[in-house]
PDB file of the backbone (N, CA, C, O) and the ligand in Angstrom, with CONECT records:
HET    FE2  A 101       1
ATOM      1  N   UNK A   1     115.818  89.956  96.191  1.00  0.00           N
ATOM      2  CA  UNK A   1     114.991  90.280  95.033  1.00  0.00           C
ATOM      3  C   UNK A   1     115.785  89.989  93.751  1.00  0.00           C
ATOM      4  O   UNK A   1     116.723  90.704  93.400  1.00  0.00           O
ATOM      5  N   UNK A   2     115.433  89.068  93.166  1.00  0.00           N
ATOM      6  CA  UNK A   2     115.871  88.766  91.294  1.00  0.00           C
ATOM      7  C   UNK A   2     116.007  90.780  90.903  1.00  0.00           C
ATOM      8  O   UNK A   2     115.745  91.909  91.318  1.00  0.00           O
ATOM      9  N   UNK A   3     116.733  89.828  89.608  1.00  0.00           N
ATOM     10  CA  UNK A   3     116.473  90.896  88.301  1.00  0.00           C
ATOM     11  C   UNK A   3     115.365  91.297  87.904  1.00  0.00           C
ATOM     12  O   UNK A   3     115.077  92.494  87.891  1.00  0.00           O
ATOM     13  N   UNK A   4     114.512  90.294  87.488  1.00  0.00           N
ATOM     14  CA  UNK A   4     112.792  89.995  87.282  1.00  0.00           C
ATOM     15  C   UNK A   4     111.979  91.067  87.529  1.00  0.00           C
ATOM     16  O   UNK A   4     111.312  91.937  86.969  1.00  0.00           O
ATOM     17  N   UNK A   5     112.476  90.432  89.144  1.00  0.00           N
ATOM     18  CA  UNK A   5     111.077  91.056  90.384  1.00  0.00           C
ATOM     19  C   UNK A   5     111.377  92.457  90.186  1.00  0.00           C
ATOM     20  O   UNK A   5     110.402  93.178  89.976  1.00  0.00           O
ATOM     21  N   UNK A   6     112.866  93.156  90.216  1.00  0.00           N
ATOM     22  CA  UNK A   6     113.261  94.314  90.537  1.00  0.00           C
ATOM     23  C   UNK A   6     112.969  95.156  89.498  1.00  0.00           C
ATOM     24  O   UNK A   6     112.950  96.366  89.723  1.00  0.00           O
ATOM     25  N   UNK A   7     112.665  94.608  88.060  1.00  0.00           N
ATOM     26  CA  UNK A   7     112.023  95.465  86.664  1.00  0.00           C
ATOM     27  C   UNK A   7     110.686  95.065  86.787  1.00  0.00           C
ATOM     28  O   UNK A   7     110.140  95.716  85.896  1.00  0.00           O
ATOM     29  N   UNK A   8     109.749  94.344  87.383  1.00  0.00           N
ATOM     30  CA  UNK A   8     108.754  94.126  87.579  1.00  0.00           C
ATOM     31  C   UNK A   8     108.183  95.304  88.614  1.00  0.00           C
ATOM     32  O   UNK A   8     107.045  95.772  88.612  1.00  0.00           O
ATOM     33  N   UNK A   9     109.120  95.601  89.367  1.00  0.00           N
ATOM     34  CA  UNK A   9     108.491  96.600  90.299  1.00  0.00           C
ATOM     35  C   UNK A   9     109.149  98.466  89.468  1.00  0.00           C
ATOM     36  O   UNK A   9     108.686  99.605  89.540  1.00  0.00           O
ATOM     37  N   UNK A  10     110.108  98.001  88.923  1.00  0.00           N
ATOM     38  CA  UNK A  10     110.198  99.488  88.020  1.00  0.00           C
ATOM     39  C   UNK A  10     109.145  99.742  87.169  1.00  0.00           C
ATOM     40  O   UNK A  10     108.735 100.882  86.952  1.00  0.00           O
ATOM     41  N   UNK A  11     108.562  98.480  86.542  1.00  0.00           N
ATOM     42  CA  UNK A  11     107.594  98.932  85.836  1.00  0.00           C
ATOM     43  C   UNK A  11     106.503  99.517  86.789  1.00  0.00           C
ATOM     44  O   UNK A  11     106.046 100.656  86.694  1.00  0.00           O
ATOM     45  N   UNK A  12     106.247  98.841  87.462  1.00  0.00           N
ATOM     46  CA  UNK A  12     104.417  99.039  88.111  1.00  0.00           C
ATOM     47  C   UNK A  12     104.549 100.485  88.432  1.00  0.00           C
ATOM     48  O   UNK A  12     103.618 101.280  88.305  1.00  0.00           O
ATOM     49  N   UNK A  13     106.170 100.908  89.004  1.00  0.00           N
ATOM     50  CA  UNK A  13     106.179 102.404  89.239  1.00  0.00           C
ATOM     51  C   UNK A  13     106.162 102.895  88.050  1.00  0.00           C
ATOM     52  O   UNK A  13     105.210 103.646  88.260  1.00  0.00           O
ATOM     53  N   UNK A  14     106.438 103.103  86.929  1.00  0.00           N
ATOM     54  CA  UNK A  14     106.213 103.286  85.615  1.00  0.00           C
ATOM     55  C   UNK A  14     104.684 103.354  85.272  1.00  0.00           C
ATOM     56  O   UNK A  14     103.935 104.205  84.794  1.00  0.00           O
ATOM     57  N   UNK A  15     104.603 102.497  85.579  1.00  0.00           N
ATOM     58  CA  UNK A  15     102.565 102.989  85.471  1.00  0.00           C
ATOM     59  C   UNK A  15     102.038 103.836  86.371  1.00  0.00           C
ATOM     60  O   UNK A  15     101.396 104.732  85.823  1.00  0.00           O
ATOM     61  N   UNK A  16     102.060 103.883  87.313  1.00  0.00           N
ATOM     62  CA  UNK A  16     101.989 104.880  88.552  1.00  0.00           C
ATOM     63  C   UNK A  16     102.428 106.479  87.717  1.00  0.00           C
ATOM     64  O   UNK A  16     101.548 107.331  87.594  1.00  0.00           O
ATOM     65  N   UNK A  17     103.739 106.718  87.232  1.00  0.00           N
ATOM     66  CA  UNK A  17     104.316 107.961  86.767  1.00  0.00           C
ATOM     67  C   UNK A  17     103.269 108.243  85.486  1.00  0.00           C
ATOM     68  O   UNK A  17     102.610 109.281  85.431  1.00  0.00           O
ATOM     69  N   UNK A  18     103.210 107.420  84.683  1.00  0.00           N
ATOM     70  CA  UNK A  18     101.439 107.447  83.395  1.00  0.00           C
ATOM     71  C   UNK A  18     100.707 108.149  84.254  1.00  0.00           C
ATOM     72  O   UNK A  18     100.588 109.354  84.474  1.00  0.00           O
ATOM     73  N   UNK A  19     100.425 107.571  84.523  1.00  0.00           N
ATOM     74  CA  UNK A  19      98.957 107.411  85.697  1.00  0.00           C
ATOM     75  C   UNK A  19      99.129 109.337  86.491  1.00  0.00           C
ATOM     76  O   UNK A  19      98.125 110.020  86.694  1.00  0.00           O
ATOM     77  N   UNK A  20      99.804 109.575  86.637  1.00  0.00           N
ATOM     78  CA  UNK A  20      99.908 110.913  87.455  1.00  0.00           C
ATOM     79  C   UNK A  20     100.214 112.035  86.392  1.00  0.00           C
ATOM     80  O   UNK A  20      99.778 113.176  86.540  1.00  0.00           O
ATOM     81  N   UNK A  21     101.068 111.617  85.196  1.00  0.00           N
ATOM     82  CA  UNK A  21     100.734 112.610  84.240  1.00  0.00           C
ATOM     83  C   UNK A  21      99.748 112.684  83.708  1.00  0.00           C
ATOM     84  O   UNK A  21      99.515 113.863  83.443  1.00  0.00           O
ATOM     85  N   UNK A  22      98.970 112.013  83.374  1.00  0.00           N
ATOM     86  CA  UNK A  22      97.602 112.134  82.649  1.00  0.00           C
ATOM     87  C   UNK A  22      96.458 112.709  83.609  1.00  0.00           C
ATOM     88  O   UNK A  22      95.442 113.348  83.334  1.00  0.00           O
ATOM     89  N   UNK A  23      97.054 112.191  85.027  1.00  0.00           N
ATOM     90  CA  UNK A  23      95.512 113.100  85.836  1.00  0.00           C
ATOM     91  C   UNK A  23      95.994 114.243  85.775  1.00  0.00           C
ATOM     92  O   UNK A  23      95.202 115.159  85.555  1.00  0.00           O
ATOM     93  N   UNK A  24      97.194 114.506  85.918  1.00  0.00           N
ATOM     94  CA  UNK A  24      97.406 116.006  86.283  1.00  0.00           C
ATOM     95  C   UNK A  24      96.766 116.854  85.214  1.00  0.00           C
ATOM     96  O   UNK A  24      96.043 117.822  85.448  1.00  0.00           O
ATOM     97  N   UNK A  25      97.141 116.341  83.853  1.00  0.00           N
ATOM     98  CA  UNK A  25      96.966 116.925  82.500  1.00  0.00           C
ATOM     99  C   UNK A  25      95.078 117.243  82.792  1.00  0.00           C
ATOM    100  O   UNK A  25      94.570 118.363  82.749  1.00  0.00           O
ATOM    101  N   UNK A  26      94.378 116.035  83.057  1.00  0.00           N
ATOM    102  CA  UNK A  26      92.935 116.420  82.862  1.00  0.00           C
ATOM    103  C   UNK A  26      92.671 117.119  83.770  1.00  0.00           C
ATOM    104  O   UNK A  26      92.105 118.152  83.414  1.00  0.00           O
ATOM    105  N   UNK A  27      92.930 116.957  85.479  1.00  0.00           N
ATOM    106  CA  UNK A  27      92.583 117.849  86.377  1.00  0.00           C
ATOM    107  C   UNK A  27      93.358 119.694  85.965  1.00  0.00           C
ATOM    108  O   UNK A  27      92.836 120.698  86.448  1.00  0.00           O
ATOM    109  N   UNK A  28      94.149 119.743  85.377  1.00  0.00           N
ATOM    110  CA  UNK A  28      94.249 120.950  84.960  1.00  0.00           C
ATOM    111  C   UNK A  28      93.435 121.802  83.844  1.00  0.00           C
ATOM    112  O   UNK A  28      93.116 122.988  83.928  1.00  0.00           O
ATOM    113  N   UNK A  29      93.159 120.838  82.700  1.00  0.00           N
ATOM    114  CA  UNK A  29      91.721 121.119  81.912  1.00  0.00           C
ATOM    115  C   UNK A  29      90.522 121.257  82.619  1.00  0.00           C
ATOM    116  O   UNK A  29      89.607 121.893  82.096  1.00  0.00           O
ATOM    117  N   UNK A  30      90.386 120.766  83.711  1.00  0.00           N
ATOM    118  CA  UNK A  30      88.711 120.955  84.183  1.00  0.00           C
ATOM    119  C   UNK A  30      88.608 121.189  85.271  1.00  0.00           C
ATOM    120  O   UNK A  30      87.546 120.955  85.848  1.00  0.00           O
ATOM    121  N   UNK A  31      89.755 121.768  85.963  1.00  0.00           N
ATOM    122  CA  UNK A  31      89.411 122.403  87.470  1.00  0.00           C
ATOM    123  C   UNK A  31      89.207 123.834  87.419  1.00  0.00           C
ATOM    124  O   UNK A  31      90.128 124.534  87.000  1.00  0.00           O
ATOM    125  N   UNK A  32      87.873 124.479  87.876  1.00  0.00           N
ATOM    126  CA  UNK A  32      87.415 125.323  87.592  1.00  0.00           C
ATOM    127  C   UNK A  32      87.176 126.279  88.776  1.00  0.00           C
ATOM    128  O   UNK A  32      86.788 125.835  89.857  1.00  0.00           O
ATOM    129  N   UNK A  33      87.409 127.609  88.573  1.00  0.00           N
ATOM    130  CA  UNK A  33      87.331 128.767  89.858  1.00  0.00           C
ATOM    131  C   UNK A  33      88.404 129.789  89.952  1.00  0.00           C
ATOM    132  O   UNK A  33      89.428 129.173  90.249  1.00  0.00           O
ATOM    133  N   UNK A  34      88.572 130.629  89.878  1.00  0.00           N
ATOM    134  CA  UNK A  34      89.525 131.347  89.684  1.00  0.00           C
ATOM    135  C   UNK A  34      90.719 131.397  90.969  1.00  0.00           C
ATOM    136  O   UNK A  34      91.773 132.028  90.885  1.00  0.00           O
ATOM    137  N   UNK A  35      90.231 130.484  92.302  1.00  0.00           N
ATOM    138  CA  UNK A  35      90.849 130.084  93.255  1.00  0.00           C
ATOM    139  C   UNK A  35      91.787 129.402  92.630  1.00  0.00           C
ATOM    140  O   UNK A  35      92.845 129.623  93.220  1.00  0.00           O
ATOM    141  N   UNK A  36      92.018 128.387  91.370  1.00  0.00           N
ATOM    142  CA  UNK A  36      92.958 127.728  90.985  1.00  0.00           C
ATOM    143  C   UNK A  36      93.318 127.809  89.893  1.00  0.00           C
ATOM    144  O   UNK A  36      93.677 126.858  89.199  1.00  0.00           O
ATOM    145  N   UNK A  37      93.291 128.609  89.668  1.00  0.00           N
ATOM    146  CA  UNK A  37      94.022 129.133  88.193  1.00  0.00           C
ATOM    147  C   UNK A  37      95.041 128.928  88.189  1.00  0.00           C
ATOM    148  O   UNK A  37      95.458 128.161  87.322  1.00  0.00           O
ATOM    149  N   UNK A  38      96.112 129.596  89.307  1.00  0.00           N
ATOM    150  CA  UNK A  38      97.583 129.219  88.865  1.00  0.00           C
ATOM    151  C   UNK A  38      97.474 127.580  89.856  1.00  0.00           C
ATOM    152  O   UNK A  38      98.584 127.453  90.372  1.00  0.00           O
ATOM    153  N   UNK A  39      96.871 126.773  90.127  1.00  0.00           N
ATOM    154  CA  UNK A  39      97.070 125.877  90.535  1.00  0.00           C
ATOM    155  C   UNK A  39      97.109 124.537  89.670  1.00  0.00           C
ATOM    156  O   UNK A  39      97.707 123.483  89.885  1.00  0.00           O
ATOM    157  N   UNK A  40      96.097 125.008  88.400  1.00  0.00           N
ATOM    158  CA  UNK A  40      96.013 124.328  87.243  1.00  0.00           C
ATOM    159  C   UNK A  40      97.699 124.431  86.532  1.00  0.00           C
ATOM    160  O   UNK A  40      98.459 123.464  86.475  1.00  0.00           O
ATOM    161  N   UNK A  41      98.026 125.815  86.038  1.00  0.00           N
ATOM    162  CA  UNK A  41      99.308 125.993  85.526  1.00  0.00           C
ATOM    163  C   UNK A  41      99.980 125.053  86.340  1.00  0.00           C
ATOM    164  O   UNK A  41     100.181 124.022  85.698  1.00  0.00           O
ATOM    165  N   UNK A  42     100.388 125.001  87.447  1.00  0.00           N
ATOM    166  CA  UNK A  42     101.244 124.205  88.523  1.00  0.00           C
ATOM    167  C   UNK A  42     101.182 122.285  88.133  1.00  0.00           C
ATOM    168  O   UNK A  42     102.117 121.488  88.050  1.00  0.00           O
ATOM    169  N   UNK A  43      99.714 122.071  87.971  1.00  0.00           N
ATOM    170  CA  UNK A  43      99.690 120.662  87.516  1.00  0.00           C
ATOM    171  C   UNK A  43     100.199 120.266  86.513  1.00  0.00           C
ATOM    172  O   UNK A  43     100.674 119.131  86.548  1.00  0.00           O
ATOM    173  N   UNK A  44     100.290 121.072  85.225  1.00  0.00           N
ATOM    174  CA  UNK A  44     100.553 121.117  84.103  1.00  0.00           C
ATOM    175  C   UNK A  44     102.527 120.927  84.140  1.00  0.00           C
ATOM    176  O   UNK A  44     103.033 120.039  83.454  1.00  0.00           O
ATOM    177  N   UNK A  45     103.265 121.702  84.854  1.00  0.00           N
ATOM    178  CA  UNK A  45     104.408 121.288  85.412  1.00  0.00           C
ATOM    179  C   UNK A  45     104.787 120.082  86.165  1.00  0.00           C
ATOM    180  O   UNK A  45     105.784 119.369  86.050  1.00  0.00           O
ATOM    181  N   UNK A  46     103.791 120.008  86.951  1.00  0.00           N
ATOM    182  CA  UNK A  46     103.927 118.574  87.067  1.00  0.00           C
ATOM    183  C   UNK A  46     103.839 117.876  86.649  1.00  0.00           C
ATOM    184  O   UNK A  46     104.601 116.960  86.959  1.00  0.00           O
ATOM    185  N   UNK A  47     102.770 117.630  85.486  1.00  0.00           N
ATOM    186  CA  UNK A  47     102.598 116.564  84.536  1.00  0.00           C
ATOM    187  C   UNK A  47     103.491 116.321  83.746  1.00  0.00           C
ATOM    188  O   UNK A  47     103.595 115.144  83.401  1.00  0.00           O
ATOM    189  N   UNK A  48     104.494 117.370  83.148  1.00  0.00           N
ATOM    190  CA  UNK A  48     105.878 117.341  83.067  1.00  0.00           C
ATOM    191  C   UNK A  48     106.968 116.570  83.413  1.00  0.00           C
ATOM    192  O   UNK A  48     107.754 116.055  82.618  1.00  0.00           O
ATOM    193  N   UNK A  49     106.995 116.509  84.457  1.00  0.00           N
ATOM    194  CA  UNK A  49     107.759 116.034  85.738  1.00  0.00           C
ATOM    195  C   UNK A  49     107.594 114.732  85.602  1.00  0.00           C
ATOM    196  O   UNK A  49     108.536 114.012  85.271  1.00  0.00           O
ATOM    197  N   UNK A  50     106.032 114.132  85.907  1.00  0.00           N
ATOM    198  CA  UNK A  50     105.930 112.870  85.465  1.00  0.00           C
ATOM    199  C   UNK A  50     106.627 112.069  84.629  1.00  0.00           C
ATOM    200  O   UNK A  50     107.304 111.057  84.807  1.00  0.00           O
ATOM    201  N   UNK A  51     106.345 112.690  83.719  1.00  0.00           N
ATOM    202  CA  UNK A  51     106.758 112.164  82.124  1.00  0.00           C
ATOM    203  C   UNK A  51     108.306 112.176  82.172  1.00  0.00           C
ATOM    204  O   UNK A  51     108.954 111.197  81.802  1.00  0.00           O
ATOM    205  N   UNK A  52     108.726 113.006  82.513  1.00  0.00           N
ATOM    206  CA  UNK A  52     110.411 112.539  82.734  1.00  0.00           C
ATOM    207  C   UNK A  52     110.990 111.867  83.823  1.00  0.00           C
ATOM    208  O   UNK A  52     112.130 111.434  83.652  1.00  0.00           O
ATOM    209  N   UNK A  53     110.169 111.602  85.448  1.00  0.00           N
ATOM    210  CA  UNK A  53     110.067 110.437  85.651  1.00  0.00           C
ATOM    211  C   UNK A  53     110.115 109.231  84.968  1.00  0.00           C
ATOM    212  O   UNK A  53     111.148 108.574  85.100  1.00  0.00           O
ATOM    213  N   UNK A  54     108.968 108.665  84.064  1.00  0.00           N
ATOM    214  CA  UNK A  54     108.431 107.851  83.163  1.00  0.00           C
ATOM    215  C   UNK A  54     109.715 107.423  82.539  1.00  0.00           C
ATOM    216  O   UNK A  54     110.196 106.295  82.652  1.00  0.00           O
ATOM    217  N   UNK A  55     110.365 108.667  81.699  1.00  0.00           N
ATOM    218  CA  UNK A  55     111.388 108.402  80.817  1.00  0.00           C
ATOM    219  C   UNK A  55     112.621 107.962  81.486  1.00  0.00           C
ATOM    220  O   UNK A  55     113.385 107.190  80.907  1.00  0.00           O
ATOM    221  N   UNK A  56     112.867 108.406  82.677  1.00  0.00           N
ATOM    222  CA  UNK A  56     114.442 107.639  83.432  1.00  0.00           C
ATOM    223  C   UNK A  56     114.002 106.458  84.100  1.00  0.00           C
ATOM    224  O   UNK A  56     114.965 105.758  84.414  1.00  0.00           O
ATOM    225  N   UNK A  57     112.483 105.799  84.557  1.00  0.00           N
ATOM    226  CA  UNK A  57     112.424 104.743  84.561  1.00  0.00           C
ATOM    227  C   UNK A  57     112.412 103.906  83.746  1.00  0.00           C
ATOM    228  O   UNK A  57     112.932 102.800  83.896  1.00  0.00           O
ATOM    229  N   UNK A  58     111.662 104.388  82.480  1.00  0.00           N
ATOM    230  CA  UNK A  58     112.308 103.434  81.260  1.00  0.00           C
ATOM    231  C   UNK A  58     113.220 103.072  80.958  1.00  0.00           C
ATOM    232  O   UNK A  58     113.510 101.953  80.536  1.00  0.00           O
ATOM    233  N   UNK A  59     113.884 104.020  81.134  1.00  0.00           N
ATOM    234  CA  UNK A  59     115.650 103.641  80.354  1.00  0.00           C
ATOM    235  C   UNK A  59     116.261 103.012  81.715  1.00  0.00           C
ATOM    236  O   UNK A  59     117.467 102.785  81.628  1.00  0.00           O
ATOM    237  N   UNK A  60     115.776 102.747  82.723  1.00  0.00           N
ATOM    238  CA  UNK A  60     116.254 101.860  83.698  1.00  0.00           C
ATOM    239  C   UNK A  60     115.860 100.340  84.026  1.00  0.00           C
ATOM    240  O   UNK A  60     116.393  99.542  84.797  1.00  0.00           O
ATOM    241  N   UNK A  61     114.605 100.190  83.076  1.00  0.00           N
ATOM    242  CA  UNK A  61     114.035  99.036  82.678  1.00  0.00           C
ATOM    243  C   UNK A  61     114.762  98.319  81.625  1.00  0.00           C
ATOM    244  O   UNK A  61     115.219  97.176  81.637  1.00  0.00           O
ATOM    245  N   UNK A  62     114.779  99.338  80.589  1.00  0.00           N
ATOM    246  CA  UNK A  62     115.416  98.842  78.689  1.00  0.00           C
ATOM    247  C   UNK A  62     117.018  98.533  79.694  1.00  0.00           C
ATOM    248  O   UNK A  62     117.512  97.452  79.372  1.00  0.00           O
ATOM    249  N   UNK A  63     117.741  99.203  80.665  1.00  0.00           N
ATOM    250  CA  UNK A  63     119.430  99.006  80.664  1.00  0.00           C
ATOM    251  C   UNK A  63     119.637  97.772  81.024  1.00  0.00           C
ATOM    252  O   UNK A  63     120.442  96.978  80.537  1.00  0.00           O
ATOM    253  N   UNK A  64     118.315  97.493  82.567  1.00  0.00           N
ATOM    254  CA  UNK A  64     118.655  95.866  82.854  1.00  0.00           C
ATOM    255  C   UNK A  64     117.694  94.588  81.961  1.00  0.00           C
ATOM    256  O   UNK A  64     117.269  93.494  82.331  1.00  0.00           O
ATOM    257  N   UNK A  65     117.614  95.259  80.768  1.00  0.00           N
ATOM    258  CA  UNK A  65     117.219  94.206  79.885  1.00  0.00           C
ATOM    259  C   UNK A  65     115.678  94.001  79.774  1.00  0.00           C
ATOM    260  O   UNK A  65     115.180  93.232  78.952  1.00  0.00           O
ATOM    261  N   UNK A  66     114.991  94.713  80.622  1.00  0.00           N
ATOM    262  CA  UNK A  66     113.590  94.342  80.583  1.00  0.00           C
ATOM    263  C   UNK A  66     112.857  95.478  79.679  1.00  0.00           C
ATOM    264  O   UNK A  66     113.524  96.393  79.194  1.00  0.00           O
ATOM    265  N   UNK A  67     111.444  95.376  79.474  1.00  0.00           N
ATOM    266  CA  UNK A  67     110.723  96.157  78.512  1.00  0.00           C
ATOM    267  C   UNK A  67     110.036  96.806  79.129  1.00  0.00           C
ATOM    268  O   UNK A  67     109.338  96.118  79.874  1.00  0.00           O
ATOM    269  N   UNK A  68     109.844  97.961  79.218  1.00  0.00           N
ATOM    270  CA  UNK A  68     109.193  99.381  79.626  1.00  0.00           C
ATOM    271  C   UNK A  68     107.246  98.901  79.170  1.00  0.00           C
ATOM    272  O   UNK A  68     106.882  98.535  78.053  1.00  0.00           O
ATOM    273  N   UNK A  69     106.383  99.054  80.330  1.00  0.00           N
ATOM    274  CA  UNK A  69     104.988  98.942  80.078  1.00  0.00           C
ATOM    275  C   UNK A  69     104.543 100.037  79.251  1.00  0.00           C
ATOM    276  O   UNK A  69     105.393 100.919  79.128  1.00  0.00           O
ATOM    277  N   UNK A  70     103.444 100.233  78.645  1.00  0.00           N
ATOM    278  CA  UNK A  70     102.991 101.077  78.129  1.00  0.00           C
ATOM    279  C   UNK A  70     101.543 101.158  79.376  1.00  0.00           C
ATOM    280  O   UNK A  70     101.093 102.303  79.416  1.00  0.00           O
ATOM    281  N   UNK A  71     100.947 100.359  80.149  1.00  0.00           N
ATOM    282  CA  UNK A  71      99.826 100.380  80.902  1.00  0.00           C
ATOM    283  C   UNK A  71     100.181 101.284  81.949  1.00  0.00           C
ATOM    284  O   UNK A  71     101.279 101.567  82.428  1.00  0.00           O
ATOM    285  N   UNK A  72      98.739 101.774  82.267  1.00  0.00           N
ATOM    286  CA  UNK A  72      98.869 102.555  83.238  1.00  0.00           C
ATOM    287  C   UNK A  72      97.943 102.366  84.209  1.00  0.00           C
ATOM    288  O   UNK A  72      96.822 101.892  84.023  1.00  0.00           O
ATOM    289  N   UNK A  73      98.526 102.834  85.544  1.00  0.00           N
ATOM    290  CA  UNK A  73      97.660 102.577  86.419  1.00  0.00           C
ATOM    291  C   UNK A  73      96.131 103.588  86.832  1.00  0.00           C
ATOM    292  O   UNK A  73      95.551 104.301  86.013  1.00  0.00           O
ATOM    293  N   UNK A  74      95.708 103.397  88.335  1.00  0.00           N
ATOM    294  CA  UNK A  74      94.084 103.476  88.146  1.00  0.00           C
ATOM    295  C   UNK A  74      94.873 105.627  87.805  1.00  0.00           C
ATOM    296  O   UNK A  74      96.024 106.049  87.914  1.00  0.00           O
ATOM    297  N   UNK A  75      93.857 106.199  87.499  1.00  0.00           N
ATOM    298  CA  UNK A  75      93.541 107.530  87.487  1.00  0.00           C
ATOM    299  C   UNK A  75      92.138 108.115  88.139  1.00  0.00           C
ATOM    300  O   UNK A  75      91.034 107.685  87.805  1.00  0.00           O
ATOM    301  N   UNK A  76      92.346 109.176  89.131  1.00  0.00           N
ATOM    302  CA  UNK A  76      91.455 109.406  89.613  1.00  0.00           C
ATOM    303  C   UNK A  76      90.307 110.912  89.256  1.00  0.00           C
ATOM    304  O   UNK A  76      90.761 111.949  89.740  1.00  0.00           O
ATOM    305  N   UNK A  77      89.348 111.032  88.718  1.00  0.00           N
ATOM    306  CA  UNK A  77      88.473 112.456  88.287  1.00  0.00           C
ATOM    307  C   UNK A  77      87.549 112.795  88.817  1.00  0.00           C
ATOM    308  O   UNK A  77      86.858 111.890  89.287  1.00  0.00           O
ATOM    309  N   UNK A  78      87.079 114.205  89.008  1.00  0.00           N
ATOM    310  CA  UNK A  78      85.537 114.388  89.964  1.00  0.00           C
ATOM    311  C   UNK A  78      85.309 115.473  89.327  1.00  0.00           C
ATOM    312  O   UNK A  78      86.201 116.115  88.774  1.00  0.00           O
ATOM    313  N   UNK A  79      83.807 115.872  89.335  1.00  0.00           N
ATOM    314  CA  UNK A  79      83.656 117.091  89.236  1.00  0.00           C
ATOM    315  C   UNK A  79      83.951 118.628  89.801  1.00  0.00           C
ATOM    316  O   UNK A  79      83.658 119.782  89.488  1.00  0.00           O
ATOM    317  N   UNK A  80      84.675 117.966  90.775  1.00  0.00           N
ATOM    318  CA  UNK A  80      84.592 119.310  92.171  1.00  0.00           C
ATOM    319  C   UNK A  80      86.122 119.478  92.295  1.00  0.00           C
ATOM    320  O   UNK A  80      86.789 118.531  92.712  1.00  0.00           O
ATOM    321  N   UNK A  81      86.688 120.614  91.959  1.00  0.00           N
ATOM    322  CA  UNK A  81      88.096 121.603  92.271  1.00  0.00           C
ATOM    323  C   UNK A  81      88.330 120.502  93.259  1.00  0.00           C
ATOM    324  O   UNK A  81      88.665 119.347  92.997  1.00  0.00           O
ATOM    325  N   UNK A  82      88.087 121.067  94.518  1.00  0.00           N
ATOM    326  CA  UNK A  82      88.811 120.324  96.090  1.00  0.00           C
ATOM    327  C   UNK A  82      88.816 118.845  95.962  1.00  0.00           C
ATOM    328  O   UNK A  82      89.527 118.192  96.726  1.00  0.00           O
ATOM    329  N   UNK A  83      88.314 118.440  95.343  1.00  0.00           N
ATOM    330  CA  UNK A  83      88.148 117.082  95.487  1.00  0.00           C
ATOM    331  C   UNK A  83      88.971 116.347  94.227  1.00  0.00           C
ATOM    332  O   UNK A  83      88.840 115.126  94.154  1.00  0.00           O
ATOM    333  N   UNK A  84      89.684 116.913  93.383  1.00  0.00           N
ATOM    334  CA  UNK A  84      90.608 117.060  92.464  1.00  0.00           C
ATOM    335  C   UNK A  84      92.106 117.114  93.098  1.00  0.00           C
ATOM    336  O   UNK A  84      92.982 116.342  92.709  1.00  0.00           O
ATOM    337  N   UNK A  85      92.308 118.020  94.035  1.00  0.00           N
ATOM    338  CA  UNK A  85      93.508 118.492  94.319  1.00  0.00           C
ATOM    339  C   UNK A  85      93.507 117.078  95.556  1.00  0.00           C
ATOM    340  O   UNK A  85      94.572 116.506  95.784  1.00  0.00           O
ATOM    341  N   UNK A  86      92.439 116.721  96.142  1.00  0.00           N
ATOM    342  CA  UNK A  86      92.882 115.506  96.963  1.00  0.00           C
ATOM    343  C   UNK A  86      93.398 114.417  96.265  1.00  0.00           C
ATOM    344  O   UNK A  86      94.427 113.843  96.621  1.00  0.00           O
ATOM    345  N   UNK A  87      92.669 114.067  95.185  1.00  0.00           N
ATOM    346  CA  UNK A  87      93.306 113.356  94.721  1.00  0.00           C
ATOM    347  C   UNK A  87      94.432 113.102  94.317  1.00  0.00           C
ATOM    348  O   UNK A  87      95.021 112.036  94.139  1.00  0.00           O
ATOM    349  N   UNK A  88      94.824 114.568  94.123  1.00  0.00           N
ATOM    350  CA  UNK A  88      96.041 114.239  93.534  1.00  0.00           C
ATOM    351  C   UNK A  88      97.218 114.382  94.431  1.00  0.00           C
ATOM    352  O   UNK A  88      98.403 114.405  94.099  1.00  0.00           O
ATOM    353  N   UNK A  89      96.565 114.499  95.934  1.00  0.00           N
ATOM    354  CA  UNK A  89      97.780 114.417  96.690  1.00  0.00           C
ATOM    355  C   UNK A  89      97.784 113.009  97.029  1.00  0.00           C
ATOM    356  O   UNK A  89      98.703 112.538  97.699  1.00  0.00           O
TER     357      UNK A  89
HETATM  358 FE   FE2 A 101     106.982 110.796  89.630  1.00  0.00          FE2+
END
């Protein structure tokens, strides 16, 4: 594997880490039931997590010279609690 290919694939995981903070962030705004209350709080930490993912893959992109994406990949939403938390496993 090149240099290239190997920041080519840091990025795409870089979009992937977007991509999982932002669902987490909305599936914690709109998952509803008092069954997941602290399960929402919990996403919200994770979405956290993401994002500093995000940030040590960047700076592992910018070290071997390549440029950090701003795109993100697919994100998944539903109306329905359970069908929220699948997704996001
Ligand atoms: Fe991650």
């Amino acid at each position: 594997m090149t240099k290239e290919e190997f920041i080519a694939e840091l990025n795409k995981d870089l979009e992937w880490e977007y991509a999982a903070a932002v669902q987490y962030v909305q599936h914690a705004a709109t998952i509803t039931g008092a069954e997941y209350d602290a399960i929402g709080k919990e996403l919200l930490i994770h979405s956290n997590e993401e994002m500093i993912h995000a940030q040590k893959v960047s700076d592992m992109i910018s070290d071997l010279g390549g440029v950090p994406v701003v795109d993100v990949e697919e994100r998944k939403v539903s109306d329905d609690s359970k069908t929220m938390l699948e997704q996001d496993l």
